[in-house]
C-alpha positions as CSV (number, residue, x, y, z in Angstrom):
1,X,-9.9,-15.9,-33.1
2,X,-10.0,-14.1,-30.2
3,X,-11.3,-10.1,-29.8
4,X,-8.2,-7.4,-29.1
5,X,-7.7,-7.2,-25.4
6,X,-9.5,-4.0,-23.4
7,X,-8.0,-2.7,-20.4
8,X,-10.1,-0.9,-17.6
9,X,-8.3,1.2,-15.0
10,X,-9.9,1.7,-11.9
11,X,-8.7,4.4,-9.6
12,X,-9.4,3.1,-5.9
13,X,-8.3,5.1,-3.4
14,X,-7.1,4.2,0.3
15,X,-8.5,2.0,2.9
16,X,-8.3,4.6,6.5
17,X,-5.6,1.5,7.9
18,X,-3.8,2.4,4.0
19,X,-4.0,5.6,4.9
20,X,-2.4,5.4,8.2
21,X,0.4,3.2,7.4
22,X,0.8,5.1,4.3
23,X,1.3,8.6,6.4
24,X,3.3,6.7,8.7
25,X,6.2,5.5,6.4
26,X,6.2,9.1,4.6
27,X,6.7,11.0,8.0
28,X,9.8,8.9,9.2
29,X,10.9,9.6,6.2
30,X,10.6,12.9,5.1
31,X,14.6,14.0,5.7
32,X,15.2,11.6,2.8
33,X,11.9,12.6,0.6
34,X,13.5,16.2,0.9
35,X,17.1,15.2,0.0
36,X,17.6,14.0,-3.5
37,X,21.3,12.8,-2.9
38,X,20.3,9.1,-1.7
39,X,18.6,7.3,-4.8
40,X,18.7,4.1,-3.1
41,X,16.9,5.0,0.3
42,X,14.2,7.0,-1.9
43,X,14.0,3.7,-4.0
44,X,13.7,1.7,-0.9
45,X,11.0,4.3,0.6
46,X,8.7,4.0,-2.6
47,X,8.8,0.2,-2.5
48,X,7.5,0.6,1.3
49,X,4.3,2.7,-0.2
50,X,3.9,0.5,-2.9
51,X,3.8,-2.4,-0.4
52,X,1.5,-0.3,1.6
53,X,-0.8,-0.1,-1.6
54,X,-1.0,-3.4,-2.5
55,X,-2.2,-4.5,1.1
56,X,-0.7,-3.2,4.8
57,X,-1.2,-6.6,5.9
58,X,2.5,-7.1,4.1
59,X,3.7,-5.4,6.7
60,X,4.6,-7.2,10.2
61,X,2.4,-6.2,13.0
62,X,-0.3,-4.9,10.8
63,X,-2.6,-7.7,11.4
64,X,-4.1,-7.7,15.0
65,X,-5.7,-10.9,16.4
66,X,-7.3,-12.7,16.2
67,X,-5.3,-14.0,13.2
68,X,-8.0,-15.0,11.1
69,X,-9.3,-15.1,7.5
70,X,-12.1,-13.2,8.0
71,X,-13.6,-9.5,6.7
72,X,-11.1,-7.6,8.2
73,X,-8.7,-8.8,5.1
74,X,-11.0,-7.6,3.0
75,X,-11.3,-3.9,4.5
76,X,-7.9,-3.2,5.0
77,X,-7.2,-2.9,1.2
78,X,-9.5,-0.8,-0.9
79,X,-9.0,-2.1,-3.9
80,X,-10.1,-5.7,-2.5
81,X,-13.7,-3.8,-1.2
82,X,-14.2,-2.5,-5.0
């Protein structure tokens, strides 16, 4: 029989690239953050940070060569360093 499952949340916070990107979709943005007539751009702006969360390497032209599997992967998303 198997023991009741335990979850452990661990609060990470940002990687500085994170952080960047991060800033960077909230400030071309902020004319619709401000205005709460457009549910569907504010939807499509919180999957963009959510993206940015995960790992900014989802975003095209994150990376920069060379294009290899290598540390940097590692350090541009926090929660991959913990």
């Amino acid at each position: 029989e198997l023991l009741p499952k335990k979850e452990v949340k661990l609060f990470v916070g940002m990687s500085e690239m994170q952080r960047t990107w991060y800033q960077n979709i909230l400030s071309k943005n902020i004319d619709a953050l401000n205005a709460t007539a457009n549910r569907v751009r504010m939807l499509n702006i919180l999957m963009q940070l959510r993206k940015c969360v995960n790992h900014p390497y989802l975003f095209e032209g994150a990376e920069q060569p060379p294009f290899t599997n290598d540390e940097r992967l590692v350090r541009a998303s926090a929660k991959l360093e913990l």
